[in-house]
Residue frames relative to the residue before (quaternion, step in Angstrom):
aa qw qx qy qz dx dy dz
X 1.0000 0.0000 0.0000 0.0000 0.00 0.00 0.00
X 0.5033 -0.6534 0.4873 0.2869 3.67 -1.18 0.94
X 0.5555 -0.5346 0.3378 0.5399 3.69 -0.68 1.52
X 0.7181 0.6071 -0.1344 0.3127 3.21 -0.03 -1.89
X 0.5416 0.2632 -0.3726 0.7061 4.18 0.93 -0.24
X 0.7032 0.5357 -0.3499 0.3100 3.79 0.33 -0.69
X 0.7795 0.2913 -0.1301 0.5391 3.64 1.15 -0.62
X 0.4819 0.4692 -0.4565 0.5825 3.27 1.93 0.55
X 0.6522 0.5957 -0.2291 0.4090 3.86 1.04 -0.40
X 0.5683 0.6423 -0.1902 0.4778 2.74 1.73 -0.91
X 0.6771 0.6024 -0.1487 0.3957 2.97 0.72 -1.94
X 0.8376 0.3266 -0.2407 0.3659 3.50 0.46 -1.42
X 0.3661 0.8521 -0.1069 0.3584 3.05 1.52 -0.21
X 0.6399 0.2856 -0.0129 0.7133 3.16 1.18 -1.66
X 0.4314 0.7183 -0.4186 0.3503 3.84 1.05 -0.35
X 0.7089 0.5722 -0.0871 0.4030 2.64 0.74 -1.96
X 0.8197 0.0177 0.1650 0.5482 3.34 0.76 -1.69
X 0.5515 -0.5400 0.5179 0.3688 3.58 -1.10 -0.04
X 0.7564 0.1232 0.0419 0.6410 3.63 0.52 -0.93
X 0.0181 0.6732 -0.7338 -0.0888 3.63 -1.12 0.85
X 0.0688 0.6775 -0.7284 -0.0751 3.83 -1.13 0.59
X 0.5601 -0.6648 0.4659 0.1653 3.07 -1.47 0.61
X 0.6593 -0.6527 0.1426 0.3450 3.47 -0.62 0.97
X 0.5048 0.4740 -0.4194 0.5870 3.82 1.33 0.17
X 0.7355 0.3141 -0.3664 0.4756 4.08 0.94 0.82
X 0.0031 -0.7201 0.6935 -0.0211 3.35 -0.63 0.92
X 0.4611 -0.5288 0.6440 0.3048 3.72 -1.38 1.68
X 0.2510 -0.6666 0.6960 0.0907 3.42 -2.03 0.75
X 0.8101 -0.0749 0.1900 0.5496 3.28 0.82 -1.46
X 0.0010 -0.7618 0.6226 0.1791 3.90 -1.26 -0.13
X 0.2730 -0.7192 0.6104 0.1886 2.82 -1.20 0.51
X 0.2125 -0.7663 0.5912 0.1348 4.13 -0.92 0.84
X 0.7521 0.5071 -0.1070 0.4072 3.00 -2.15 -0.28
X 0.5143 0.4515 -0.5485 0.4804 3.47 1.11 0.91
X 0.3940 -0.6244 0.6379 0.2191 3.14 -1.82 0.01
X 0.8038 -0.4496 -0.0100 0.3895 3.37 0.00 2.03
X 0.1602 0.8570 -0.4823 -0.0852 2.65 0.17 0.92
X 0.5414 -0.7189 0.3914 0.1921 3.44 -1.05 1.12
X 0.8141 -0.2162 0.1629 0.5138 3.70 0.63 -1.13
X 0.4375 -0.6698 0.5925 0.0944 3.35 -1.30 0.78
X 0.1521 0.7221 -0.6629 0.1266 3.30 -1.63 0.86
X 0.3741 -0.7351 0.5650 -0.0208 3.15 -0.81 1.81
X 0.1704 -0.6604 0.7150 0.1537 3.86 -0.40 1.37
X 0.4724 -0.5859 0.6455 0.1297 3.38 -1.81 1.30
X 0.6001 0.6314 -0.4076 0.2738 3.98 1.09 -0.53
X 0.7827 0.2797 0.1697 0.5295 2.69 1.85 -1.13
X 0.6038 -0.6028 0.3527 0.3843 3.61 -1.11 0.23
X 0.6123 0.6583 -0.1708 0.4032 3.48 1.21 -0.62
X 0.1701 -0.7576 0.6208 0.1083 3.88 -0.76 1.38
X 0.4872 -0.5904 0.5640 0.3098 3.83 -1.59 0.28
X 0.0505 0.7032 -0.6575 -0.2657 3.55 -1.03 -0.27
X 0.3373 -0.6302 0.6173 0.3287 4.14 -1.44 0.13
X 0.0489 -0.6288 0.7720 0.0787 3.52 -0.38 0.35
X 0.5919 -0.6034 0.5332 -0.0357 3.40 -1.40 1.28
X 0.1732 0.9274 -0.3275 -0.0515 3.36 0.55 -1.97
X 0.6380 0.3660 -0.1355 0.6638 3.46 1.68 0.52
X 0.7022 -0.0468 0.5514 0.4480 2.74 -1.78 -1.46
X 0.6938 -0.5086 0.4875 0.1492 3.26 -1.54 0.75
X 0.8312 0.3988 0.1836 0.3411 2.37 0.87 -1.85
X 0.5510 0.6916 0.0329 0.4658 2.65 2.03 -0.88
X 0.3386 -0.7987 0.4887 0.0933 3.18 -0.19 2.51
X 0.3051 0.8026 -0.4829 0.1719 4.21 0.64 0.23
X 0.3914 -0.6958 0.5488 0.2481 4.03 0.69 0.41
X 0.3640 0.7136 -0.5165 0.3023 3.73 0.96 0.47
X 0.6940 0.4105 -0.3580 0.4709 3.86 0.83 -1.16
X 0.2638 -0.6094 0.7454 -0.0590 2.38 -2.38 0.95
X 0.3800 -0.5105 0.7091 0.3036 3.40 -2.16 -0.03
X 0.2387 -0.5946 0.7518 0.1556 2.97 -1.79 0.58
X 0.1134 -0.7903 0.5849 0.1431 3.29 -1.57 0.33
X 0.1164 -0.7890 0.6019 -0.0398 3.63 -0.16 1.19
X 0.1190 -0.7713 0.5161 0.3529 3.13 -1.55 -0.12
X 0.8247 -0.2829 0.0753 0.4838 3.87 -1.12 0.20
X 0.5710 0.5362 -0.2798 0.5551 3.42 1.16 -1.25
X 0.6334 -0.6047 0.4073 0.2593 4.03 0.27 0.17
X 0.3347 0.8020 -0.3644 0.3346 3.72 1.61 0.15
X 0.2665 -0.7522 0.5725 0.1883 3.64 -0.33 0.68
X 0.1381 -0.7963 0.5585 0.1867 4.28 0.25 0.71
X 0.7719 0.0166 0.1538 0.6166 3.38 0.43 -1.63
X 0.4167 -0.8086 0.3718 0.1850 3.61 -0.68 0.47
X 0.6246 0.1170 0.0362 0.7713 2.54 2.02 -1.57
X 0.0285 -0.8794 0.4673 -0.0863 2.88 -0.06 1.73
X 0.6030 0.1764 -0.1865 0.7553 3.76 1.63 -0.48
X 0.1180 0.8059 -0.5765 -0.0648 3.37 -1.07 0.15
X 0.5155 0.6092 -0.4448 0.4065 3.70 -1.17 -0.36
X 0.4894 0.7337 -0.3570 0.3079 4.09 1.42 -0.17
X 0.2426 -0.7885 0.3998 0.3994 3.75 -0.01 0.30
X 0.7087 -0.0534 0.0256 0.7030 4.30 0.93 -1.04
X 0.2020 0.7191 -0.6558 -0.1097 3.69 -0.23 0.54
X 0.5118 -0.7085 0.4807 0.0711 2.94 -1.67 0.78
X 0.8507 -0.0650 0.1156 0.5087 3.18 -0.41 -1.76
X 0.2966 -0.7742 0.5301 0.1779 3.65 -0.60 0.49
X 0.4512 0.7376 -0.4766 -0.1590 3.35 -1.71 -0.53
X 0.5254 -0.5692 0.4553 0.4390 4.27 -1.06 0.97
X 0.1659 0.4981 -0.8264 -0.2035 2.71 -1.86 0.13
X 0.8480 0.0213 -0.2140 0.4845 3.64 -0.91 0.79
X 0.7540 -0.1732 0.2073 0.5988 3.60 -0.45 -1.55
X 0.6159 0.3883 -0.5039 0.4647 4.09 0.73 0.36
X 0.5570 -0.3641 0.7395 0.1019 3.08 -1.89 0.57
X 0.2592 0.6417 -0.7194 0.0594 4.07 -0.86 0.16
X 0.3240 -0.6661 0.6626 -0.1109 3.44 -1.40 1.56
X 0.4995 -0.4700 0.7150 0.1359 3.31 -1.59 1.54
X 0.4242 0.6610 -0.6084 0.1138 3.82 -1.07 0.32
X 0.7751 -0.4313 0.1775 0.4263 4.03 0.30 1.73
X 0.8147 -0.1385 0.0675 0.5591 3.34 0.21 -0.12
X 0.7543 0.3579 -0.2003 0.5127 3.46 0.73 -0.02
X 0.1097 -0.7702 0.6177 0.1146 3.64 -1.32 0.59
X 0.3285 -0.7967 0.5034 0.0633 3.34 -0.75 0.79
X 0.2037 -0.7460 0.6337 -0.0199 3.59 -0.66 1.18
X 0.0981 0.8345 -0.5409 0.0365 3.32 -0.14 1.58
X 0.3608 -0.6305 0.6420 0.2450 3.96 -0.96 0.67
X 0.4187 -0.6954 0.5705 0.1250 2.75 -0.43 2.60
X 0.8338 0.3182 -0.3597 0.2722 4.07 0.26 -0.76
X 0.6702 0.2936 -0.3410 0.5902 3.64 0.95 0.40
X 0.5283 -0.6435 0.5336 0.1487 3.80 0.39 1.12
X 0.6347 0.4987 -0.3938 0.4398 3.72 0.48 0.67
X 0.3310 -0.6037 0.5357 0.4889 3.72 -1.07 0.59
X 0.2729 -0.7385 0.5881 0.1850 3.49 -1.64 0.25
X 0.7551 -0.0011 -0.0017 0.6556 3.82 1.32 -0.48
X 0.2199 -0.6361 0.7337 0.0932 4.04 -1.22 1.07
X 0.2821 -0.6056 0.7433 0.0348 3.20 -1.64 0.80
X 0.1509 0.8074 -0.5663 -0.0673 3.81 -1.08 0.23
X 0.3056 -0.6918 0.6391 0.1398 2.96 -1.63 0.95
X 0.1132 0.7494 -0.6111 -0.2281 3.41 0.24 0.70
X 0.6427 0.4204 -0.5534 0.3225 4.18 -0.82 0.48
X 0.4249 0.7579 -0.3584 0.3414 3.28 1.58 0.25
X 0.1566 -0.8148 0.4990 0.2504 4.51 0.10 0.41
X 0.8483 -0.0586 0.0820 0.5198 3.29 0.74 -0.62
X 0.3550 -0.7706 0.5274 0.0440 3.68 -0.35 1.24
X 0.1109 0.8834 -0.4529 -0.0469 3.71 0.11 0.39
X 0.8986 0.0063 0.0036 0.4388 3.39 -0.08 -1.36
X 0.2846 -0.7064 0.6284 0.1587 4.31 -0.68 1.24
X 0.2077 0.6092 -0.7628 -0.0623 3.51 -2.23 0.57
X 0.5094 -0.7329 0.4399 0.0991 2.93 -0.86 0.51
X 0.3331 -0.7843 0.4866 0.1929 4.12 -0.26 0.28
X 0.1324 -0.8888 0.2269 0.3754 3.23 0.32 0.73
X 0.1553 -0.7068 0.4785 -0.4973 3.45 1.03 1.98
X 0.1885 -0.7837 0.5296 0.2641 2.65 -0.22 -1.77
X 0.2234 0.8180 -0.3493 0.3987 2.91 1.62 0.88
X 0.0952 -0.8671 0.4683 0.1409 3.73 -0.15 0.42
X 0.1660 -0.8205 0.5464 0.0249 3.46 -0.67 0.68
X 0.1197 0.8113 -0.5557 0.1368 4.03 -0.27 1.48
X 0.5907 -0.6601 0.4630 0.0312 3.24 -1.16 1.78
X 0.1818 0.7504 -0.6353 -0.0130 3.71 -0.46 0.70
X 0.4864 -0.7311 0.4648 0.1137 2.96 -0.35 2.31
X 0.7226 0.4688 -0.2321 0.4519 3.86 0.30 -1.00
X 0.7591 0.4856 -0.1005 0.4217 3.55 0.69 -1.00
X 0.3321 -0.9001 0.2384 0.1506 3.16 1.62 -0.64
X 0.3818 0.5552 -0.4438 0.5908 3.46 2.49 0.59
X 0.5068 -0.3670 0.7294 0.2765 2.93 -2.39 -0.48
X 0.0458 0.7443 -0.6577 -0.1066 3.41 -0.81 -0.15
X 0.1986 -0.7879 0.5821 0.0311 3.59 -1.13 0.91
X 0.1585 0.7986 -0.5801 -0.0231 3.90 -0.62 0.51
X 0.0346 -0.6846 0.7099 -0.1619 2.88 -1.38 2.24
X 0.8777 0.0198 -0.1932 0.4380 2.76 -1.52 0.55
X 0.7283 -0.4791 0.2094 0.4429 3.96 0.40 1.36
X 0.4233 0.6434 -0.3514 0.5323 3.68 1.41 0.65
X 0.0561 -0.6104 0.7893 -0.0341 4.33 -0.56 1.01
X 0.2657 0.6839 -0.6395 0.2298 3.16 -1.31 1.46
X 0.4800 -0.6183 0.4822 0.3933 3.47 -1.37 1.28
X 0.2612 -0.7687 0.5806 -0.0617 3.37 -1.29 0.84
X 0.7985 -0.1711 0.1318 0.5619 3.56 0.81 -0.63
X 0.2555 0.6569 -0.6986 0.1231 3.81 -1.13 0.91
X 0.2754 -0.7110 0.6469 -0.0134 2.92 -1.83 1.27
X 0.5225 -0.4922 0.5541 0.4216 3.96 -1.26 0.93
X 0.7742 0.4366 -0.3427 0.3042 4.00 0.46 -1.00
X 0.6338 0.4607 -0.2257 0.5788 3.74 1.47 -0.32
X 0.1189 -0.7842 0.5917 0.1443 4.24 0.59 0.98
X 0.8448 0.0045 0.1635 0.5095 3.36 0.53 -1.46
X 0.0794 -0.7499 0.6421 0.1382 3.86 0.40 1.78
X 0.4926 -0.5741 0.6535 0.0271 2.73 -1.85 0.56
X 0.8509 -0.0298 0.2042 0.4830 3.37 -1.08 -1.30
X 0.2839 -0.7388 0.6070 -0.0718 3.58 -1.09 1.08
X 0.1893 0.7328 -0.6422 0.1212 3.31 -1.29 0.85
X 0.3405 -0.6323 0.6774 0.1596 3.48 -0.98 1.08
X 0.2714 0.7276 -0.6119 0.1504 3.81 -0.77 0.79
X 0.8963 0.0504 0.0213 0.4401 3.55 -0.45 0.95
X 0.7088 -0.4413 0.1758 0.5215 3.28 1.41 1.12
X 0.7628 0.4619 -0.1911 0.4102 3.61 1.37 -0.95
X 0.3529 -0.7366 0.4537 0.3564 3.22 -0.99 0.03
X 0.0787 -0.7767 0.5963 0.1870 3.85 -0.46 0.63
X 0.2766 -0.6764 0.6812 -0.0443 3.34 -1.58 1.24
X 0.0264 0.7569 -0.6426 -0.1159 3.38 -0.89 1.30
X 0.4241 -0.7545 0.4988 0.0453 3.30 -0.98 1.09
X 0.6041 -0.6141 0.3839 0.3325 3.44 -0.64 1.92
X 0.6785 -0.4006 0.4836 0.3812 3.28 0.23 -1.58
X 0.3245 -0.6958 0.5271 0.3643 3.95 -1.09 -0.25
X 0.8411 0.2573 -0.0326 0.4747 3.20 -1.45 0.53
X 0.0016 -0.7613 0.6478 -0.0279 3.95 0.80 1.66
X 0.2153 -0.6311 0.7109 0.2235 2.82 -1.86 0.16
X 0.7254 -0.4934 0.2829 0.3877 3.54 -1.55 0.88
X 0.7003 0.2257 -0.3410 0.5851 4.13 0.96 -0.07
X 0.6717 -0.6320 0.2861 0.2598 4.07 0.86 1.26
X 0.1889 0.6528 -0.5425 0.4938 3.45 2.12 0.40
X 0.0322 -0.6127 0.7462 0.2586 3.74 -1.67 0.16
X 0.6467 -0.4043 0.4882 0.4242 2.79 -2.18 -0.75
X 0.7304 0.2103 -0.0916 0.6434 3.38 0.10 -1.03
X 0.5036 -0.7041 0.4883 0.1105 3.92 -1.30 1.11
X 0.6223 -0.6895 0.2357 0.2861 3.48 -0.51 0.69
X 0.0284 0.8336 -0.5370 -0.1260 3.68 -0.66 -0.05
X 0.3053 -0.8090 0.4016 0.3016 3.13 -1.34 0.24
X 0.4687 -0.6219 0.6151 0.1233 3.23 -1.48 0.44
X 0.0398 -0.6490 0.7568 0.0669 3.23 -1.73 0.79
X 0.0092 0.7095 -0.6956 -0.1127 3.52 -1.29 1.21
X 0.5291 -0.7050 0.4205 0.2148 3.06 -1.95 0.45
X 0.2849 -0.8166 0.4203 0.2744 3.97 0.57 1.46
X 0.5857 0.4600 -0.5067 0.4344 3.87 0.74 0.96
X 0.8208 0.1609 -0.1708 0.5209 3.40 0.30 -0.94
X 0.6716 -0.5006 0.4776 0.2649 3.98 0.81 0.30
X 0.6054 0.5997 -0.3743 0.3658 3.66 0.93 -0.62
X 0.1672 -0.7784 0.6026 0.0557 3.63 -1.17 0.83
X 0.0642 -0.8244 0.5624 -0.0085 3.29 -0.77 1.29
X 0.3655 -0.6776 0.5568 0.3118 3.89 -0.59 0.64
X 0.3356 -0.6410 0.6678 0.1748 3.93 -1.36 1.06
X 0.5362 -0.6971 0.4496 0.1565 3.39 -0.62 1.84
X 0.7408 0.4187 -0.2725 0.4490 3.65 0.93 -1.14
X 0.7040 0.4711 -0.2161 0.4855 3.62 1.21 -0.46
X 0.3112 0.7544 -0.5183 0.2559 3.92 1.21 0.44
X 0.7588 -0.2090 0.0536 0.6145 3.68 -1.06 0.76
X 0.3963 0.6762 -0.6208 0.0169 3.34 -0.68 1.18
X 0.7353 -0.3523 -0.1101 0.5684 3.48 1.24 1.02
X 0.6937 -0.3777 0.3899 0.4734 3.27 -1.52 -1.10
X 0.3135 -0.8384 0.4314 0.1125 2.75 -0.07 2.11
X 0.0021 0.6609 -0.7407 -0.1211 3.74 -1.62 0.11
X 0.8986 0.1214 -0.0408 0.4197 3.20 -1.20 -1.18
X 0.2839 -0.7627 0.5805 -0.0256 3.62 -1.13 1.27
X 0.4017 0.7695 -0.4962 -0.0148 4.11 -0.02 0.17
X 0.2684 -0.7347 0.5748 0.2405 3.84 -0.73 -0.17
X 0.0971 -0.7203 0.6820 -0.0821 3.55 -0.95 1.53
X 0.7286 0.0141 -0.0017 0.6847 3.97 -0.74 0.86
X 0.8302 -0.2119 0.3295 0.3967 3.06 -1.85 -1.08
X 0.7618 0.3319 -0.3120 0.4606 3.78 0.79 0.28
X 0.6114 -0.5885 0.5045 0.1590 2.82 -1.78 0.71
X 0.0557 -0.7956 0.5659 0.2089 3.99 -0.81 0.50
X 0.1332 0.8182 -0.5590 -0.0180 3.89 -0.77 0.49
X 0.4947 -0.7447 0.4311 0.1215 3.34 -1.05 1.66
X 0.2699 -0.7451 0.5848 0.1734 3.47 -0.38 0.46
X 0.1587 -0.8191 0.5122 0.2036 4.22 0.43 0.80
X 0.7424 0.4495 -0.3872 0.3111 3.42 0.90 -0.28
X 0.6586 0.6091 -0.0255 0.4410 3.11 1.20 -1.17
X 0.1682 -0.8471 0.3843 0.3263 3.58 1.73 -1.16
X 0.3324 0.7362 -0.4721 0.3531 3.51 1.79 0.31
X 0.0485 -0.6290 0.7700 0.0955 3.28 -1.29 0.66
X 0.3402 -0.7443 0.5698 -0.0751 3.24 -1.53 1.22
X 0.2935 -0.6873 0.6535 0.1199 3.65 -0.42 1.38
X 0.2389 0.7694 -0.5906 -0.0454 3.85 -0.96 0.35
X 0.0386 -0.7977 0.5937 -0.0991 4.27 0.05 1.25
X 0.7267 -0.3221 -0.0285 0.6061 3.53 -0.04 1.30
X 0.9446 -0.0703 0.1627 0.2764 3.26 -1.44 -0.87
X 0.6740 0.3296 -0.3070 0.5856 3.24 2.07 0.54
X 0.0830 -0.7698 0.6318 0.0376 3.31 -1.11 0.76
X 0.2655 -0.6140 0.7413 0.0543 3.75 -2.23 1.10
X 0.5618 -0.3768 0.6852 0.2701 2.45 -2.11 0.18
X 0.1693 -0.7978 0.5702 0.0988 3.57 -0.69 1.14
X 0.7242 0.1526 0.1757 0.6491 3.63 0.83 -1.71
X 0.1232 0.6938 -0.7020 -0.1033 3.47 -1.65 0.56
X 0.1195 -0.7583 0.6407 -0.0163 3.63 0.11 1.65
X 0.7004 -0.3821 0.4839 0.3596 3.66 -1.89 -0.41
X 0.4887 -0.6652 0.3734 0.4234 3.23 -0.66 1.10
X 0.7964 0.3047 -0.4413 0.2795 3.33 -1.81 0.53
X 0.0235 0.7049 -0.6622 0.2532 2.75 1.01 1.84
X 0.1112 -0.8617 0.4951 0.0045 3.96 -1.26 1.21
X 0.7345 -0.3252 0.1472 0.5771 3.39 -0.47 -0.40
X 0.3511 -0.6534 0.6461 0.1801 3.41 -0.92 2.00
X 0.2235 -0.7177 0.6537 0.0873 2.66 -2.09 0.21
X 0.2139 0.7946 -0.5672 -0.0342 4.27 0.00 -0.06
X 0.4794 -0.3786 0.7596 0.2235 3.02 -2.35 -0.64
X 0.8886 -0.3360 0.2335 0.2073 2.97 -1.70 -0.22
X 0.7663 0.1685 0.1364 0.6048 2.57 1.73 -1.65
X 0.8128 0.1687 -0.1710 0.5307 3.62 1.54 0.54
X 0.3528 -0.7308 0.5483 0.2022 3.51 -0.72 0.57
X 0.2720 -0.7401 0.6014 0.1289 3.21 -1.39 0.31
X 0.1673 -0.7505 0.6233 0.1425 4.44 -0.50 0.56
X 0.0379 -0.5954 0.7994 0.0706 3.76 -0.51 0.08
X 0.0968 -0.7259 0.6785 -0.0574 3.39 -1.18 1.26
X 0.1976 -0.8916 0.3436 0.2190 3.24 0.64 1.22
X 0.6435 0.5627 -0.3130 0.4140 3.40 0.92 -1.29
X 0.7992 0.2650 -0.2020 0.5002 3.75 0.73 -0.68
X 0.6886 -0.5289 0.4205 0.2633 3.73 0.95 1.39
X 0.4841 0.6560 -0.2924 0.4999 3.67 0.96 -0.39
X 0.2640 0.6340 -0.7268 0.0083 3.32 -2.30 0.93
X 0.0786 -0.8520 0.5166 -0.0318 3.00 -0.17 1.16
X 0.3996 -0.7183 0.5552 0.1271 3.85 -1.11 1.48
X 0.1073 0.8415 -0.5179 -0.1102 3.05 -1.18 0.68
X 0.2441 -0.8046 0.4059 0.3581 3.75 -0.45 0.34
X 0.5597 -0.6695 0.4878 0.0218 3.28 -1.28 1.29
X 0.4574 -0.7314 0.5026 0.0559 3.64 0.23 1.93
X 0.4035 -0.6191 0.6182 0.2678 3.70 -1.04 0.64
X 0.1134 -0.7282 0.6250 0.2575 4.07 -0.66 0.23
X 0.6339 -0.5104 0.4532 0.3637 3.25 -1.65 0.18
């Protein structure tokens, strides 16, 4: 789409409404009154999703962040349910731990006693961001600023993979053996706008190879990455677009308030953490023909 039909489309759009989703989303629930939250994750053991709440500076080493704990039905249980965190970010389960993006450090929390239990560090790491998980168990965590992969097996956080074509990966998703990597963008500016919009990428974690996903070329400043059915969902953090991409075609899915961040879903529903506006809002995901 031509920038210019695109930010006239945009524009009237959000005129009209605060939030436009497209007709294979219906809102379910929100949750207010957080304190940025960054990203969402929906344990399958159980009925019950995570939120990061930030609570600062990005960037910012201030033991202020926290987990929330909610459950599917949109219930706030415990607000500050882990705490003492300084910016955590991206999250994700493998079995009973919880393990948390948080700047140089990942956190391995025991989802049934609400407590971290072991920290990993990268210290040459700037900015830890988005976790997925192999279902191994192999973990794979983005340092968006720094511009690696990192990978922790066997009780070991190590750079693992960076590419001249990925400046600053972003959002992560194991899906189909591969790893996909959305990519911030080229060429940041000082308020995280780039020149040249992000895209995404899908590399293979055997042979190292990096291939660019045709439907996902410069389609913004990527964050959050999830797969529902046959399609892909990717957040656009600057823009607040969420993007619907199912092979070789891609929609406009969502246009929330910028600082849309790392989504999160289930089978059958997605989650937006809208950090800047304290905000997560549930939504349930329509079968398509």
């Amino acid at each position: 789409m031509h920038a210019l039909l695109k930010s006239t489309l945009i524009a009237s759009l959000l005129i009209s409404s605060q939030l436009w989703a497209h007709d294979t989303l219906t809102q379910r629930w929100s949750i207010d009154n957080l304190n940025q939250p960054e990203s969402v994750v929906a344990d399958t053991r159980s009925d019950f999703l995570y939120i990061s709440n930030i609570n600062g500076a990005p960037t910012e080493l201030n033991g202020q962040g926290y987990i929330s704990k909610v459950t599917a039905q949109g219930e706030l249980l415990e607000q500050h349910w882990v705490t003492g965190l300084n910016a955590p970010k991206g999250m994700a389960i493998v079995g009973k731990h919880l393990f948390v993006a948080d700047m140089q450090t990942v956190h391995m929390i025991d989802i049934d006693q609400g407590k971290v239990i072991k920290q990993f560090t990268a210290p040459k790491a700037k900015m830890l961001n988005d976790i997925t998980a192999s279902p191994d168990g192999v973990l794979y965590i983005s340092d968006f600023l720094g511009g690696e992969i990192y990978q922790l097996h066997d009780n070991q956080l190590t750079a693992w993979f960076s590419n001249e074509q990925i400046p600053y990966p972003n959002g992560l998703l194991w899906h189909q053996n591969q790893l996909l990597i959305g990519n911030w963008g080229k060429a940041i500016n000082p308020d995280f706008t780039t020149q040249t919009p992000g895209s995404l990428y899908q590399l293979d974690p055997n042979t190292l190879k990096l291939f660019s996903v045709s439907s996902g070329t410069e389609l913004g400043n990527l964050d959050g990455i999830v797969a529902i059915g046959s399609s892909l969902y990717i957040s656009d953090w600057i823009s607040g677009e969420l993007f619907e991409l199912n092979g070789k075609e891609r929609k406009l899915a969502l246009i929330l308030p910028k600082g849309l961040a790392d989504i999160g879903a289930t089978a059958t529903s997605l989650y937006t953490p809208l950090m800047m506006d304290n905000q997560v809002i549930a939504w349930e995901v329509k079968d398509q023909p």
